[in-house]
C-alpha positions, 0 to 999 in steps of 0.5 A: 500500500505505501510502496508508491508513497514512499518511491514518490516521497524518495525522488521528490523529498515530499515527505508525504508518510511523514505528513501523513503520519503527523496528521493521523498522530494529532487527531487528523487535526489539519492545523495541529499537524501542519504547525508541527510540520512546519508548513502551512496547512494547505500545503498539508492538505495538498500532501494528504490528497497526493499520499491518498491518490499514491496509496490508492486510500480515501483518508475521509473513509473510516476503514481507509484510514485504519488501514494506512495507519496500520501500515504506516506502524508497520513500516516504521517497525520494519525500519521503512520510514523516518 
């Protein structure tokens, strides 16, 4: 599921996992994620509607999300991400 993400994220230094990651870490709350990013928050948006069209996942959907949560652990305990 995050194979594309993180190909994208290596040629473009996009850091859309990261993004991503940070939203899902503060409650999906657009504001809190991008302060703590450092970037402004539609920049943010744009970042989670590119890793959604990567990952082939719609982040508004419930069961969408538990999913790239899911492999987002993953791919941190495997050593995959920052």
């Amino acid at each position: 599921m995050l194979g594309d993400v993180l190909r994208y994220d290596e040629a473009h230094d996009s850091q859309l996992l990261v993004s991503a990651r940070t939203w899902m870490e503060r409650d999906r709350r657009n504001d809190a994620a991008a302060t703590a990013l450092h970037i402004h928050p539609n920049t943010l948006a744009y970042r989670l509607r590119r890793f959604g069209a990567l990952a082939q996942r719609d982040l508004t959907s419930t069961g969408a999300l538990a999913e790239v949560w899911l492999a987002i652990q993953a791919a941190g305990t495997l050593g995959l991400t920052d």
